[in-house]
C-alpha positions in Angstrom: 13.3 3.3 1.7 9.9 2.9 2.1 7.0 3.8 0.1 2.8 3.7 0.7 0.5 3.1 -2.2 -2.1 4.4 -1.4 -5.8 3.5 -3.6 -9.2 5.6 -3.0 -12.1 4.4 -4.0 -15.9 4.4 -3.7 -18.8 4.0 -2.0 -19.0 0.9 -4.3 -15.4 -0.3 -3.9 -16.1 -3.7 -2.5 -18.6 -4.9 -4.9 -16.2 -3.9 -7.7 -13.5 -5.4 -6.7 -14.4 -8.8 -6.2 -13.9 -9.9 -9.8 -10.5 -8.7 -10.2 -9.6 -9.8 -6.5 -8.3 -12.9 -7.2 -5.7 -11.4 -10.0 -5.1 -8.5 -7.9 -4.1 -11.3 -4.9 -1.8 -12.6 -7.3 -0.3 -9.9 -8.2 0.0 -8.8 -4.2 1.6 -11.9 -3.0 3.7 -12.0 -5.9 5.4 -9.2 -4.9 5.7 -9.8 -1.7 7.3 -12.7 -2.8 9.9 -10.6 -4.4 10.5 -8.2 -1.3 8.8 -5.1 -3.0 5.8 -5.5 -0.9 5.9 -5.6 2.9 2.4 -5.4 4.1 -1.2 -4.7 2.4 -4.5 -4.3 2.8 -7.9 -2.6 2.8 -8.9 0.7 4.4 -12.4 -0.6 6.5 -14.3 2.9 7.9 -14.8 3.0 11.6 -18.1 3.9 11.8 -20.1 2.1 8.9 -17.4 -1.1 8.2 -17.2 -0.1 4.2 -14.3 -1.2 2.6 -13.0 2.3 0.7 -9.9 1.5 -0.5 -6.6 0.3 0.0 -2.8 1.1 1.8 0.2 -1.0 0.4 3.7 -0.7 2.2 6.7 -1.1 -0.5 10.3 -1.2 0.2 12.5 -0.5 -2.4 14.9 2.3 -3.8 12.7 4.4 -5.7 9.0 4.7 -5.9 9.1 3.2 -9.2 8.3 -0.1 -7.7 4.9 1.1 -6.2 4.1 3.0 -9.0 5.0 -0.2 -11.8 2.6 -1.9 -9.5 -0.2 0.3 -9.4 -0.1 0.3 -13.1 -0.1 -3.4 -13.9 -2.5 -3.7 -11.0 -6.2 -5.2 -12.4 -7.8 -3.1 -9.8 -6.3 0.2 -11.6 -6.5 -1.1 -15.2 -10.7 -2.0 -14.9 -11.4 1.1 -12.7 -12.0 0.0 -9.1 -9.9 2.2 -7.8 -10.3 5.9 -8.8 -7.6 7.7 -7.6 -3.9 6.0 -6.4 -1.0 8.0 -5.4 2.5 7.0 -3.8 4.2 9.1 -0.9 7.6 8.3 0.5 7.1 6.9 4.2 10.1 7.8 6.1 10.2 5.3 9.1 11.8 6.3 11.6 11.2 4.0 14.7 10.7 0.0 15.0 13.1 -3.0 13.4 12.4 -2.6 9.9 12.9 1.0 10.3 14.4 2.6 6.6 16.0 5.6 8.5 16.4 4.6 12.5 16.4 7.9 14.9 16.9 6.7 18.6 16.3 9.5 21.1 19.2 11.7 22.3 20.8 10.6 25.4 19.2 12.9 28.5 21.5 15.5 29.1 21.0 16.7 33.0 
């Protein structure tokens, strides 16, 4: 299964962060080393190029993974981010695919 962490925060989000990056990194490629994490990274707006929070892809078979990060995470425990919620991503199409669906074969 797959699982997105998802982190909002604020107009001052960059600035912030940047003390806590480095333990946050840590933590980031940790798990990646593991397997938990996949892929993550900041949200960058468009139309102004600020940095408002953040989208990390777990795998694993409950959410519990995303959410035990998001709790040990020094970005949530010093209050950069101020609001993270997990939602179960069900990918459907592409090689690391959690629940595959090809299309059905044309019937004519």
């Amino acid at each position: 299964m797959h699982y997105l962490l998802i982190y909002e925060g604020d107009e001052n989000w960059a600035t912030k962060r940047a003390q806590f990056r480095d333990p946050h990194l840590a933590a980031a490629w940790a798990a990646s080393d593991r397997g938990d994490i996949i892929l993550a990274g900041a949200l960058k707006n468009l139309d102004d190029g600020v940095i408002s929070g953040a989208v990390l892809l777990f795998a694993g078979d409950t959410p519990a993974v995303a959410e035990e990060f998001a709790n040990s995470d020094p970005y949530v425990i010093n209050g950069v981010v101020k609001r993270w919620y997990v939602l179960e991503w069900v990918t459907v199409a592409g090689k690391e695919a959690a629940t595959p669906v090809k299309p059905a074969a044309n019937k004519t």
